[in-house]
Backbone as a ProteinNet text record, in pm:
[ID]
protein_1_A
[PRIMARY]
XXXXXXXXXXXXXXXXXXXXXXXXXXXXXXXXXXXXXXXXXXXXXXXXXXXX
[TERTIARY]
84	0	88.9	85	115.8	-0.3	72.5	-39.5	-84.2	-153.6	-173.3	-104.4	-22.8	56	62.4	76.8	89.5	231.4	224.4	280.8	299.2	397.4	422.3	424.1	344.7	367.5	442.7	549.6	690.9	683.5	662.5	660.5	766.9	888	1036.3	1099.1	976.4	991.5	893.3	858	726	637	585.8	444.3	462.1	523.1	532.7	583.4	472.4	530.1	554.9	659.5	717.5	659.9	573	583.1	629.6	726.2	800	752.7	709.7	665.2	695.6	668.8	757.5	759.6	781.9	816.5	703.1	611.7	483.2	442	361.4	282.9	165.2	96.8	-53.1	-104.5	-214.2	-290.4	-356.1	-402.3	-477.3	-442.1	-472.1	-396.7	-504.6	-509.7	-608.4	-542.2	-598.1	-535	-622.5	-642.3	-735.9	-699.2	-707.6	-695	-809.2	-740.5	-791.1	-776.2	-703.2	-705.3	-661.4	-666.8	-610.6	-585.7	-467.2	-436.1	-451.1	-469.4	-475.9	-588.6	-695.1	-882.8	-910.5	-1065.7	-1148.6	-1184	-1109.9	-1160.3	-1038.6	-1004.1	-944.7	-861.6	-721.1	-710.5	-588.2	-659.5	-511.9	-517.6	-400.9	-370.6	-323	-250.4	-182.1	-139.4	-153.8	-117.4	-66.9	78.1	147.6	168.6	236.3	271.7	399.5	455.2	606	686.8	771.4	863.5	1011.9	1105	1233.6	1340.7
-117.1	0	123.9	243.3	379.1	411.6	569	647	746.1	810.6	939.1	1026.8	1078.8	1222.4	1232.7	1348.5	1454.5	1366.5	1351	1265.5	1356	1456.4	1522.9	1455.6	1484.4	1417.9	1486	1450.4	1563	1494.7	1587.5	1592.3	1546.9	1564.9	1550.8	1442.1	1337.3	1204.3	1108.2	1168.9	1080.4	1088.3	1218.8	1224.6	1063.2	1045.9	920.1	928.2	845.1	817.8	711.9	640.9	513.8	519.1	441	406	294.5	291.2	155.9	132.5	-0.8	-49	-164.3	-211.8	-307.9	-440.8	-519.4	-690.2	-735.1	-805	-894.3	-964.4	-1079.4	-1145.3	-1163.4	-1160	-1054.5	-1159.3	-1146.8	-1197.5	-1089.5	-1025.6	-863.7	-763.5	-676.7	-515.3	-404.4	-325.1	-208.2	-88.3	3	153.8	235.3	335.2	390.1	557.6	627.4	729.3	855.5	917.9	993.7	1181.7	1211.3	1328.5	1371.8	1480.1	1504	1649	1674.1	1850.1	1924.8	1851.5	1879.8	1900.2	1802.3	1829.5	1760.8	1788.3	1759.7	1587.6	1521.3	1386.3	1316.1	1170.6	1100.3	1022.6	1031.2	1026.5	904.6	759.2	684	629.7	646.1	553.3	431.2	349.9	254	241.1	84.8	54.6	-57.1	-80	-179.5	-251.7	-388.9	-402.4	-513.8	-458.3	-581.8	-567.3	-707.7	-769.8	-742.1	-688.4	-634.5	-754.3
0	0	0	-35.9	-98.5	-11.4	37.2	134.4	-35.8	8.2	-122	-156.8	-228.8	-244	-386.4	-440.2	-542.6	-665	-767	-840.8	-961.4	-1067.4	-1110	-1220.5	-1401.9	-1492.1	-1569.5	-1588.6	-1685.5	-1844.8	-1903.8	-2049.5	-2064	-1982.2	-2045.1	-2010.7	-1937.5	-1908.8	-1975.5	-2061.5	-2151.5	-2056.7	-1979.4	-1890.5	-1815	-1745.1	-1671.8	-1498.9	-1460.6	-1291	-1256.9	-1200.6	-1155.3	-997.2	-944.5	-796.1	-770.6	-643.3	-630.3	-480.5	-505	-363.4	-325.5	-171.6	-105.1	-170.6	-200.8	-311.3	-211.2	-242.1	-219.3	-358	-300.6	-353.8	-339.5	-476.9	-495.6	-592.5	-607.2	-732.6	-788.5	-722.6	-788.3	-713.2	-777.6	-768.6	-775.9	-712.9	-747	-716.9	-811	-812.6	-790.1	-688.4	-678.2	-692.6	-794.1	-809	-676.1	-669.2	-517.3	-551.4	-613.8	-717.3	-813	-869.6	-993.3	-996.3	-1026	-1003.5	-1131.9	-1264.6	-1373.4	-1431.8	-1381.5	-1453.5	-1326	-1331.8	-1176.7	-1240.5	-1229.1	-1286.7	-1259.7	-1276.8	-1237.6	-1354.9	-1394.3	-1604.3	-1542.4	-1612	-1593.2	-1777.8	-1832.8	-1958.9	-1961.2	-1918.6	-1851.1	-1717.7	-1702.1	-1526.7	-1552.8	-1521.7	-1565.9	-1452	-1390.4	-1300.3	-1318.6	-1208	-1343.3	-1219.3	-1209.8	-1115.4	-1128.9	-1063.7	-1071.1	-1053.4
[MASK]
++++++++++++++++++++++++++++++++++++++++++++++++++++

């Protein structure tokens, strides 16, 4: 789990945010978008999830 905070999308990173969180084993995943500083709505394009 990730508490909530402010996540910056940089054009000069291909508009992209990496969250890295603790190594577990999951079968499902949920993302729950909580705000948006850009439009009053909630904007995801991809949600990847991938093992290091």
């Amino acid at each position: 789990m990730k508490a909530a905070a402010a996540y910056a999308f940089d054009p000069a990173a291909d508009n992209t945010v990496t969250l890295t969180l603790p190594a577990t084993v999951q079968r499902w995943f949920r993302l729950t978008v909580t705000a948006n500083s850009g439009w009053p709505a909630g904007q995801l394009s991809e949600f990847e999830v991938r093992s290091s």
